[in-house]
NUBA-25802 format. One record per residue (C-alpha): residue in one letter; y, z negated, x negated. Coordinates in steps of 0.1 Angstrom, whole numbers, padded with zeros to 4 digits, always signed. Example, Ala and Ser with C-alpha at 12.3 -4.5 7.8 and 13.67 -1.06 7.14 Angstrom:
# residues 2
a-0045-0078-0123/s-0011-0071-0137/
END
This chain:
# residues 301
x+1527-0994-2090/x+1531-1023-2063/x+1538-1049-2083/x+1565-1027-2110/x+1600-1037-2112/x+1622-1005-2108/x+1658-1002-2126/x+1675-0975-2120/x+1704-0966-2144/x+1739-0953-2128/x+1769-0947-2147/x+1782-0977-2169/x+1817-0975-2151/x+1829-1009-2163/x+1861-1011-2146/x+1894-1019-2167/x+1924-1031-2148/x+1947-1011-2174/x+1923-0982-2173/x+1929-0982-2134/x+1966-0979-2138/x+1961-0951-2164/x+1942-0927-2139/x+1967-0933-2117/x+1992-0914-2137/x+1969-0887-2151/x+1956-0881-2113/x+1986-0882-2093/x+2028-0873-2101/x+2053-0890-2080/x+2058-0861-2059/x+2027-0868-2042/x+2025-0909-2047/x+2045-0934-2036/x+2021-0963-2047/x+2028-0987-2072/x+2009-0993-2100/x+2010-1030-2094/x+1991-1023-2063/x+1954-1023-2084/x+1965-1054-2101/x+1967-1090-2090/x+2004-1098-2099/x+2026-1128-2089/x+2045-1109-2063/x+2014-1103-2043/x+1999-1136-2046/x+2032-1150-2033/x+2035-1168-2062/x+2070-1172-2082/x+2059-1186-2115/x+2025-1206-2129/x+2041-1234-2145/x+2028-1236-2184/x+2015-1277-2181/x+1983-1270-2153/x+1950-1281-2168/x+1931-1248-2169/x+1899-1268-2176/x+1898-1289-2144/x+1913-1257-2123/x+1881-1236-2137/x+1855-1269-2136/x+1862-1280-2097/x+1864-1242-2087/x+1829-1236-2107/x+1817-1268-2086/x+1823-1255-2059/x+1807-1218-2068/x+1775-1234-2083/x+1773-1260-2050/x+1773-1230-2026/x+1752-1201-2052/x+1723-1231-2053/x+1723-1239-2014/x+1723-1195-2008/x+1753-1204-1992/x+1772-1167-1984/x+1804-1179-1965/x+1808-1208-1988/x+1809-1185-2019/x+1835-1159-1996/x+1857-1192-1996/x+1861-1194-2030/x+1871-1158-2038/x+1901-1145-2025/x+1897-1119-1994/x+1906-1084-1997/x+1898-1052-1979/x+1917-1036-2009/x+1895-0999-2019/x+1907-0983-2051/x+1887-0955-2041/x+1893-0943-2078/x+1855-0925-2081/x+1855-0904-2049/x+1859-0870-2065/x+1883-0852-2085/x+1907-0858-2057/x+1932-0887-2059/x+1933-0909-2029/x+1955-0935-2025/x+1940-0972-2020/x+1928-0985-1994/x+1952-1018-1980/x+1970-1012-2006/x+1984-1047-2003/x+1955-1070-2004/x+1947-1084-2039/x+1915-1064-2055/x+1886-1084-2054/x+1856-1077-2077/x+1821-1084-2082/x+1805-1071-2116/x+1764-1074-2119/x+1741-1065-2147/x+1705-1068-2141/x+1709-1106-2126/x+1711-1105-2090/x+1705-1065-2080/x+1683-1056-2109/x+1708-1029-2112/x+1739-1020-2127/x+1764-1025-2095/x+1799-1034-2092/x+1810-1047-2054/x+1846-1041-2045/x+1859-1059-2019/x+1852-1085-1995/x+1824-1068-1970/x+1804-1052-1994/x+1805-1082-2018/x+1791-1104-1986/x+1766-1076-1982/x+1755-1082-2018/x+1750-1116-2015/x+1733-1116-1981/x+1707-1093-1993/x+1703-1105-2026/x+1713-1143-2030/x+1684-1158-2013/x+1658-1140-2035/x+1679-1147-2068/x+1676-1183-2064/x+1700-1196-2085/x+1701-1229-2097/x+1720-1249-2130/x+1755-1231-2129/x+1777-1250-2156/x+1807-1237-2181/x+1797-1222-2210/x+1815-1237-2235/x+1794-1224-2265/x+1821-1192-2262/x+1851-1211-2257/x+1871-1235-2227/x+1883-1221-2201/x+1920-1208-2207/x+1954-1192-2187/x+1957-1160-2199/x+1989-1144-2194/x+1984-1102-2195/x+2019-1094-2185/x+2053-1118-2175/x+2039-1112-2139/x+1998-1110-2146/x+1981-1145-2147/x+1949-1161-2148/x+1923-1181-2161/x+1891-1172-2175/x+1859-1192-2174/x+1822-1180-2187/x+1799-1203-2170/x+1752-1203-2177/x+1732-1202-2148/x+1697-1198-2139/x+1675-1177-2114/x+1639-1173-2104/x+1633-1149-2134/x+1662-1153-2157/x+1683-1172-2178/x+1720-1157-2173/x+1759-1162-2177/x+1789-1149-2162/x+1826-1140-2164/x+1851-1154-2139/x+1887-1148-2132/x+1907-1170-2114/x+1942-1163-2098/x+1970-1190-2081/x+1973-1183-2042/x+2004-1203-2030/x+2002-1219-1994/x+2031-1209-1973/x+2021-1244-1954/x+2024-1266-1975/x+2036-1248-2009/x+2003-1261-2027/x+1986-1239-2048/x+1949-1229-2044/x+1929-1209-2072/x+1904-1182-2061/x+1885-1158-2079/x+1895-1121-2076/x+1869-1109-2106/x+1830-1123-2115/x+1806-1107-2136/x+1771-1120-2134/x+1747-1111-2161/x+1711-1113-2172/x+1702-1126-2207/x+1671-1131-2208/x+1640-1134-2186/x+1621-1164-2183/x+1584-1170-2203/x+1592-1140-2223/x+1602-1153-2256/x+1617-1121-2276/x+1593-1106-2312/x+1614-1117-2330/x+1605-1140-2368/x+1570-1155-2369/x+1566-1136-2335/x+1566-1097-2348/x+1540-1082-2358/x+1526-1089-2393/x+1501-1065-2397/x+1513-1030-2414/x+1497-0999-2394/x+1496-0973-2422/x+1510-0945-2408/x+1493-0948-2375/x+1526-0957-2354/x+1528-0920-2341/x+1488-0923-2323/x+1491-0963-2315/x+1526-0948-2292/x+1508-0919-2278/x+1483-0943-2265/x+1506-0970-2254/x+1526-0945-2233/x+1495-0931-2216/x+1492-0965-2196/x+1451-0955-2191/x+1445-0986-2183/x+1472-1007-2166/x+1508-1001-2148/x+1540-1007-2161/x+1556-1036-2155/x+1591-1018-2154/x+1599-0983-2144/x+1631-0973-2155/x+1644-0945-2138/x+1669-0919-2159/x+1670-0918-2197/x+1710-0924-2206/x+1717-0951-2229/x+1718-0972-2208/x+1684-0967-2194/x+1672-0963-2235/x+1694-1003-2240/x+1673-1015-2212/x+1639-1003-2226/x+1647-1015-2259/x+1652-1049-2246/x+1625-1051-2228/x+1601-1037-2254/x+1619-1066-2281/x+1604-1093-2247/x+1571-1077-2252/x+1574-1060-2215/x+1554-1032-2209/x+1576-1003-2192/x+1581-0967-2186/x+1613-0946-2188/x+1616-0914-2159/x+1642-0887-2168/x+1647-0859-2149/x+1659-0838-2174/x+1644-0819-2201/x+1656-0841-2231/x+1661-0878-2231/x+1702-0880-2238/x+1706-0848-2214/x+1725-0865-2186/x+1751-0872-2214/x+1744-0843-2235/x+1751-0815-2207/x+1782-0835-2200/x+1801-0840-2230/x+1810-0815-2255/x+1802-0835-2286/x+1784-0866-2288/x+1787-0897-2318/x+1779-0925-2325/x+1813-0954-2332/x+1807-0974-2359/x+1829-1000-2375/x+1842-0972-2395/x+1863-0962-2373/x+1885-0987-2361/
END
């Protein structure tokens, strides 16, 4: 299997800013803490800034800083892409056990880097300065990215005020790579020069994700399958998962649903691929961890 793409799936841990503060609390009491809440979020006070004033033009903030992103992404520029996100050394260090542990540089601003299939063929998320330059080192080159522009199909880009002391703005921006046709998610805070009192905008959170690949055109319309198979579905998928006489293009390794999303994306692309579980049961990994398991529909909320 030379020439197979591998994917390995981890656990989805999307992080949640509010989600951070809340395993704070359930992990630690005060007794044994002294750190602030505020210390996993990007606030005012730590970015040295008073007050964002209500009148700045969000689109031109998010359009010259995307520039500037897109410029260095398409030249495989590392430092240059560095430059534009704020630097931190900050470590949450939120999934190291059952035991709480206080950040790391508890003062530096978190910085984030979220990617889904587009850059690591993974799902990964990069916390921090280092290992987001590691990322890029080792993956940027190969990704060759190319096109980046705002996305304005799903809206401008915006200031978002969370909290009286929580501010950013929010841009989804379309780019391209060797394989894929992707989009992303940044977030972009106000960092105040003691200098000269001016205020630059860096990025503190990005989420890069694949969409689709390119020349593979999903089964869907006129492109499905017309003929009816009477019954035979249950031999034509014995066969096709025997792979007698050809290699899967994709080996997915563990069976979780995430690992089950990705195949059935792939198999909607017309990509041939193989899921490996190493349990007994595809679903196990989640099955033999939770005590029930159900599906949410709209039902519910």
């Amino acid at each position: 299997m030379s020439y197979t793409t591998v994917i390995k799936e981890r656990d989805f841990r999307c992080f949640f800013l509010q989600r951070h503060i809340e395993m704070i609390h359930s992990s630690a009491s005060a007794s044994d803490s002294n750190i602030d809440p505020g210390s996993y979020l990007p606030t005012l006070a730590k970015l040295g800034m008073p007050r964002v004033p209500e009148e700045i033009d969000s689109f031109k903030i998010a359009s010259d800083w995307l520039k500037e992103f897109g410029k260095y992404c398409e030249q495989g520029n590392v430092d240059g892409i560095l430059r534009v996100l704020i630097k931190s050394s900050f470590a949450s260090n939120l999934f190291k056990g059952d035991t709480f542990l206080e950040p790391t540089a508890p003062n530096d601003i978190p910085l984030y880097w979220r990617d889904a299939l587009a850059l690591t063929w993974d799902m990964r998320t990069f916390e921090g300065t280092q290992k987001i330059q590691d990322l890029l080192s080792s993956q940027l080159s190969k990704a060759k990215i190319s096109n980046v522009r705002l996305h304005q199909d799903h809206g401008l880009p915006e200031l978002q005020r969370i909290f009286p002391d929580l501010v950013w703005i929010q841009l989804i921006f379309k780019f391209e790579t060797e394989v894929g046709l992707c989009s992303g998610v940044a977030r972009l805070v106000p960092i105040a020069n003691s200098e000269d009192q001016s205020i630059e905008w860096k990025a503190f959170s990005i989420f890069t994700n694949l969409d689709n690949l390119k020349g593979f055109p999903e089964n869907v319309g006129s492109r499905r399958a017309q003929h009816p198979n009477h019954g035979k579905w249950e031999r034509a998928r014995q066969e096709e998962v025997k792979f007698a006489n050809m290699d899967p293009t994709v080996l997915i390794m563990g069976g979780g649903h995430m690992g089950l999303q990705v195949a059935a994306r792939l198999k909607t692309l017309g990509i041939q691929h193989l899921i490996i579980e190493k349990n007994e049961r595809i679903g196990d990994n989640w099955r033999n961890r939770c005590v029930c398991m159900t599906l949410f529909v709209s039902l519910h909320f």
